[in-house]
C-alpha positions in Angstrom: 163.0 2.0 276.4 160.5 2.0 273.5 162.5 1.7 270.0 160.1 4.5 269.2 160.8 6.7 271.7 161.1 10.1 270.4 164.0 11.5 272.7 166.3 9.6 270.9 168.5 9.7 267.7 168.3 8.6 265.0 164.3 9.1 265.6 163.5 6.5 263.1 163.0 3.0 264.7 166.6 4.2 266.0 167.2 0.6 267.6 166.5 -1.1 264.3 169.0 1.0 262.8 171.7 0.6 265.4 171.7 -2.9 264.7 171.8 -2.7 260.8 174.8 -0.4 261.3 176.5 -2.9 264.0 175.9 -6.1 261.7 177.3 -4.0 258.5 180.3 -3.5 260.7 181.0 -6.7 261.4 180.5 -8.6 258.3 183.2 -6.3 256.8 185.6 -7.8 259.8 184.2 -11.1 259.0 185.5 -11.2 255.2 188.7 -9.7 256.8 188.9 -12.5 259.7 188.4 -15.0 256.5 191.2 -13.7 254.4 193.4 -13.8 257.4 192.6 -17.0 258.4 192.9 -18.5 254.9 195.9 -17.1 254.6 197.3 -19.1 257.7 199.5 -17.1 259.5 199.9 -16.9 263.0 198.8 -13.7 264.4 201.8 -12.3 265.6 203.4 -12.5 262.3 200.5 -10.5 261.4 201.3 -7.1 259.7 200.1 -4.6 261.1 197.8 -3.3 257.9 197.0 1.0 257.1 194.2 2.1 258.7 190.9 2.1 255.8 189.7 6.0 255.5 187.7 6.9 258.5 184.1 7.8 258.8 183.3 11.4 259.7 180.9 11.5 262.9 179.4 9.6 264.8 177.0 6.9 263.5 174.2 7.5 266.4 173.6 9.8 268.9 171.3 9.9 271.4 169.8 13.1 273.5 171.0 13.4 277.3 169.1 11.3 279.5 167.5 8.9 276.5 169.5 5.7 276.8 171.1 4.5 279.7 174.1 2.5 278.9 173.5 -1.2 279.8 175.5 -2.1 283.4 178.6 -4.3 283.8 180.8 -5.8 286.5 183.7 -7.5 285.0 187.8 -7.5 286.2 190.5 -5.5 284.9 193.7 -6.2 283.9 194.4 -6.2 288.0 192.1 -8.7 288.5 190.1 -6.3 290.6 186.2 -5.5 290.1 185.6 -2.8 286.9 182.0 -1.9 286.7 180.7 0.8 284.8 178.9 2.3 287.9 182.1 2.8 289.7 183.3 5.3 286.8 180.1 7.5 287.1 181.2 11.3 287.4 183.8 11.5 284.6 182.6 10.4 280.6 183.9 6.9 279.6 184.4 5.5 276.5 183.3 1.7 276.0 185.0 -0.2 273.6 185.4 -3.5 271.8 189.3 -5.1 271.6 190.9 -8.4 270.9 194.1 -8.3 273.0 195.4 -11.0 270.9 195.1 -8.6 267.1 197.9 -7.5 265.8 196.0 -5.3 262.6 193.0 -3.3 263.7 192.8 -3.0 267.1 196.3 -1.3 267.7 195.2 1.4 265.1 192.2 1.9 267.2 194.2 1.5 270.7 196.2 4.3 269.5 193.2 6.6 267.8 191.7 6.6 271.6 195.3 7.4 272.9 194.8 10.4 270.6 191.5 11.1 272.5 192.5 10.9 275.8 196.1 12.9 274.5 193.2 16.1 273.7 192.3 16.7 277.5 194.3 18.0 279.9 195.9 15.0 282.4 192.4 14.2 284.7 189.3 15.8 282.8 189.5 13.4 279.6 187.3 10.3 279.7 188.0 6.6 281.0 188.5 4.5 278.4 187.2 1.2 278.5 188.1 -1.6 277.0 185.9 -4.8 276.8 188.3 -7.8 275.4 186.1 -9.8 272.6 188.7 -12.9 272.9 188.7 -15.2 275.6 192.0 -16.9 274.3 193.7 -13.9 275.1 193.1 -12.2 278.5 195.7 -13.1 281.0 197.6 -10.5 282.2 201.0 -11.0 280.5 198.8 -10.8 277.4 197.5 -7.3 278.7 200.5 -6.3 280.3 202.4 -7.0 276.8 199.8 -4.6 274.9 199.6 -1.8 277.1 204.0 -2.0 276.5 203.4 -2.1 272.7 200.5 -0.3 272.1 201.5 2.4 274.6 198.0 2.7 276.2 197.1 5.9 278.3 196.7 5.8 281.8 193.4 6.2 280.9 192.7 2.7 279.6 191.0 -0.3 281.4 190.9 -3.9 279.9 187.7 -5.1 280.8 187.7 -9.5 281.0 186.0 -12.5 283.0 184.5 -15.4 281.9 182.8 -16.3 278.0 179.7 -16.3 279.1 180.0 -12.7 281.7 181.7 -11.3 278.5 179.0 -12.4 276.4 176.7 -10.7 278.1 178.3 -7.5 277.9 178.8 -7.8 274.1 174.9 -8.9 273.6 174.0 -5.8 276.0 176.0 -3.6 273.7 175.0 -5.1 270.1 178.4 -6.5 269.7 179.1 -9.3 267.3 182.0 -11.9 268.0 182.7 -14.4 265.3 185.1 -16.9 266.5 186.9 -19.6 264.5 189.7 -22.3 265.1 192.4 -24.3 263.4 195.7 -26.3 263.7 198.3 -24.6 261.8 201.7 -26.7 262.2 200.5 -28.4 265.2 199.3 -25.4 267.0 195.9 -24.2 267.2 195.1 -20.6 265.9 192.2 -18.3 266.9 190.9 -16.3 264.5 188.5 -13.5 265.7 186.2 -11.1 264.3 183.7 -8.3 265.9 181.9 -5.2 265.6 184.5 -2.7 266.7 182.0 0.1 268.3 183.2 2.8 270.7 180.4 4.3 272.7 180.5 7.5 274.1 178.9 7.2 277.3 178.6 10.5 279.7 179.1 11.0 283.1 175.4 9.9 284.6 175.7 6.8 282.8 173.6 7.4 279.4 175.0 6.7 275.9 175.6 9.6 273.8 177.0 8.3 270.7 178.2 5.8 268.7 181.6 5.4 266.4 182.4 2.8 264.2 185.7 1.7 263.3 187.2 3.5 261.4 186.4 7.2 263.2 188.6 10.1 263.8 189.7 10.9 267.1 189.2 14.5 266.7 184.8 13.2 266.3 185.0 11.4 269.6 187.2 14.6 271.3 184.3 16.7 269.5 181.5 13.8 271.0 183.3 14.2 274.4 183.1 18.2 274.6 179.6 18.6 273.5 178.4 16.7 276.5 176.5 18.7 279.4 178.2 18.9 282.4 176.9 16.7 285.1 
């Protein structure tokens, strides 16, 4: 697709823009990842911190039929197949998560457990849920998150191996910042990322893109204003 493709918006050089607003995304997670990670505490002594005021609206959108969303075949938390193509029919929401974070991530696990909480049980969206850690994505690690952040049925983790992942995240204009130490002998993984939710409709186009932080009531409002299929 041309960047200058006029179906789609923003109609300003709207792929140049997505990245500026992707990379101003994650550099405030970097600075975050930083002061955690100077601070030296293990992550699941981590508190868990208020959620910064959200945005209002989406920070793209794109015009039905513009912009397919790129394809994917990873494994979910299962261990069976999860592509993209086997959720056409219903909308799906793709999203960004470290398994292992104990600040942002379960805010934004439970914002999308407000979103799926707006439809009735069966009509609401898949949610999607493509890990940015490769340190944590076994399935006690998933199985322990979906107990303590209380995920909807809804949700599906979305792992494999670095370099399938990093594909996915490349596809999607995701940025993963990684970054190691020994802390007492053990090593700690400090990650940060673009946290992006993309609203993605139910022949397989993007519609629209949040940023963290977003209201659930925008993606709900995102989600309804979709043509039927």
């Amino acid at each position: 697709m041309s960047a200058r493709d006029p179906s789609v918006a923003p109609r300003r050089d709207p792929l140049t823009r997505l990245r500026a607003l992707l990379w101003v995304a994650v550099l405030f997670f970097v600075a975050v990842a930083v002061a955690l990670f100077l601070a030296l505490r293990p992550s699941h002594e981590s508190a868990t911190p208020s959620a910064p005021p959200a945005s209002t609206g989406p920070a793209a959108t794109w015009a039905a039929g513009a912009r397919p969303a790129p394809a994917f075949v990873l494994l979910d938390e299962q261990g069976s197949p999860l592509s993209l193509a086997s959720l056409r029919g219903r909308p799906v929401i793709v999203t960004f998560i470290d398994p292992l974070c104990r600040d942002y991530c379960p805010i934004e696990a439970q914002r999308l457990n407000d979103v799926a909480a707006a439809f009735p049980q069966g009509s609401g969206p898949a949610i999607v849920a493509v890990s940015v850690n490769v340190y944590g994505n076994s399935r006690t690690i998933l199985r322990e998150d979906a107990r303590k952040w209380k995920l909807t049925p809804a949700w599906r983790w979305a792992v494999g191996r670095p370099a399938s992942l990093g594909r996915v995240w490349d596809d999607y204009h995701v940025q993963v910042f990684a970054a190691s130490k020994k802390v007492a002998g053990v090593t700690v993984h400090r990650i940060a990322h673009t946290e992006a939710a993309y609203v993605i409709d139910a022949k397989g186009y993007e519609r629209a893109l949040f940023l963290w932080p977003y209201r659930a009531q925008d993606v709900v409002q995102a989600l309804r204003g979709l043509a039927p299929s």
